[in-house]
C-alpha positions, -999 to +999 in steps of 0.1 A: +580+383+734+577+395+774+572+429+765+543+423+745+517+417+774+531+449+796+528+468+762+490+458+755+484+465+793+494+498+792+483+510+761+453+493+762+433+516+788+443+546+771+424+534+738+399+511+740+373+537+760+375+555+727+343+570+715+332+549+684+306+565+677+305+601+669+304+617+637+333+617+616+336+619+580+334+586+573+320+561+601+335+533+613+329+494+600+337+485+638+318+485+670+334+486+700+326+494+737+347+502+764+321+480+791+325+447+765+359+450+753+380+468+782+370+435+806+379+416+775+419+432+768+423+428+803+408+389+803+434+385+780+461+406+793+457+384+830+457+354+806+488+362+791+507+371+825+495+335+837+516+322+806+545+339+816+539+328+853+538+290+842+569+295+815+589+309+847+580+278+865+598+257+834+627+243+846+655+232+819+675+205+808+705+187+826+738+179+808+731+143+808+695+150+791+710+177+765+738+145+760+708+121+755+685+144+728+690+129+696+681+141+662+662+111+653+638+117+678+624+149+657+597+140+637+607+136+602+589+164+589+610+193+610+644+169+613+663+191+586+670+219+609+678+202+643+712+215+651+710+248+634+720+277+650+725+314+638+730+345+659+730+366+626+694+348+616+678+356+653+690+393+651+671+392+614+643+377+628+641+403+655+645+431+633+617+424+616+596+417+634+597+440+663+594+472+644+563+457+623+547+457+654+548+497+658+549+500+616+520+478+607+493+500+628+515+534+627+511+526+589+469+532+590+472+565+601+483+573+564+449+567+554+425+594+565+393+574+565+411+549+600+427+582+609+392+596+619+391+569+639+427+560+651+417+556+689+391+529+684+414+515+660+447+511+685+422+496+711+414+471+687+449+465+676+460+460+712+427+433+716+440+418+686+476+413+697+466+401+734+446+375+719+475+360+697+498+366+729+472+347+754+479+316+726+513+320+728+524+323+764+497+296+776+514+275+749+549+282+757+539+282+795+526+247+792+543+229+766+580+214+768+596+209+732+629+218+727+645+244+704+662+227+673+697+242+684+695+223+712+702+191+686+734+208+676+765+219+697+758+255+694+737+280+719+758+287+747+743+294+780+710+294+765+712+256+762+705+248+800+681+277+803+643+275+807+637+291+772+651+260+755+622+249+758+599+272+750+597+260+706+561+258+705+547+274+689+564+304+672+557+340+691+578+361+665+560+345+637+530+350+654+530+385+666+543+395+633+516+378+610+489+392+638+505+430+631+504+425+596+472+408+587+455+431+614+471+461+593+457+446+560+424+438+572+412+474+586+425+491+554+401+468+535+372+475+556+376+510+553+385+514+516+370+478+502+383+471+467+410+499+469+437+501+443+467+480+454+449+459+478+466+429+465+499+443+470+490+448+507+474+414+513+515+400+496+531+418+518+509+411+550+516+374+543+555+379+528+566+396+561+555+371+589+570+345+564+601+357+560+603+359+601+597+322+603+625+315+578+648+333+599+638+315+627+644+283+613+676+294+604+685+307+641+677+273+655+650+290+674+620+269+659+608+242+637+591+244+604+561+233+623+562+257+651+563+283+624+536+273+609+514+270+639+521+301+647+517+319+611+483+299+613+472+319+650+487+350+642+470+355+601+437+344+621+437+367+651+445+393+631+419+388+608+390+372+629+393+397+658+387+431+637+360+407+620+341+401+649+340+438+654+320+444+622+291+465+615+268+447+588+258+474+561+279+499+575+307+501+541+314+534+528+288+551+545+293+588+558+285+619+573+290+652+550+286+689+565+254+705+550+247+739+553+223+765+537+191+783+540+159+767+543+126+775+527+117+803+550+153+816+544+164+808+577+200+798+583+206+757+591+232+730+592+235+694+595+245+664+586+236+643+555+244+604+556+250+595+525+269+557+513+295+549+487+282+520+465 
């Protein structure tokens, strides 16, 4: 998940100084600010690069430790899957969820209301995902627990190697569920109580899940570090667009009026009217 932070960065200054405010059609439920939130992506941009610093600092295990790791010592609750190991399962797992994290926002230009406001929107997205990625690398940077393949005979050179110890929590999991809930979230607070809003919610919370399966399956992480990271990435995604929020500003919008006015003069405006 490297390529996440250098993403973010470099996306990030192109969007976020997007103007929220002007009149469009509808107007945003957001509120956003370059001088606020610009400091803030990049707060959490340096953040994440400090992750990455301290995970490069890891060092990994010995022979005589990786002879001495024992599946007893797993707590009982993840134990069934120490020793598993599938290349198939990680190339699911990546297939899944690295193009969610172009589909999932590339998806809300579909719906003309967030289109009006697509730049604002991509800032936020890319605040969003540098807050679940701050979590992750700090976590992975700073936590030593070893990958359940590591319990097996399977993993190849990646069984001495710094990232073997990088199992908590889960990033794909994470990243994935922030993508998806994030996606879920802004089509409901443009469009609240649209039809097939259930069927969005399912499938922002079926696609994350079905990344954790497949990293359990790969070996890559417990049941545990999934859930962890399911848990960070459904509440990033959610609580960052949240904190965003306008109160009172639902369905409200600008129409084009235009006309002749009483002394038959030409004029034109705008009317704010709101959808109750």
């Amino acid at each position: 998940m490297k390529f996440i932070t250098t993403l973010c960065l470099a996306t990030a200054l192109g969007t976020a100084a997007a103007p929220a405010a002007q009149a469009q059609q509808v107007a945003s439920p957001y509120h956003t600010r370059f001088a606020v939130d610009g400091p803030i992506i990049l707060g959490l941009g340096a953040v994440s690069a400090y992750g990455l610093y301290r995970v490069q600092q890891k060092s990994g295990l010995s022979d005589a430790e990786l002879a001495n790791l024992k599946k007893e010592d797993v707590p009982s609750f993840d134990r069934f899957s120490a020793g598993w190991y599938s290349d198939r399962a990680q190339t699911a797992s990546d297939l899944l969820c690295y193009p969610t994290l172009a589909i999932a926002p590339g998806l809300l230009a579909l719906n003309k209301d967030v289109r009006s406001h697509y730049g604002q929107i991509l800032g936020l997205y890319v605040e969003t995902m540098l807050a679940s990625d701050a979590l992750f690398t700090t976590s992975v940077g700073n936590i030593y627990r070893y990958r359940p393949y590591l319990y097996g005979s399977e993993g190849g050179g990646g069984r001495s190697g710094k990232i073997a110890t990088n199992s908590f929590f889960a990033g794909h999991t994470a990243h994935t569920a922030t993508a998806t809930f994030f996606a879920a979230k802004v089509l409901h607070d443009f469009n609240p109580g649209y039809a097939g809003e259930g069927l969005v919610w399912g499938a922002a919370a079926v696609v994350p899940a079905a990344v954790a399966y497949f990293r359990i399956e790969a070996g890559k992480h417990f049941l545990s570090d999934n859930i962890v990271g399911y848990v960070v990435g459904t509440t990033m995604g959610i609580a960052v667009p949240q904190l965003h929020k306008v109160a009172g500003r639902h369905g409200v919008s600008f129409v084009p009026m235009q006309g002749l006015n009483a002394n038959g003069y030409a004029y034109s405006g705008l009317l704010l009217s709101k959808r109750l």
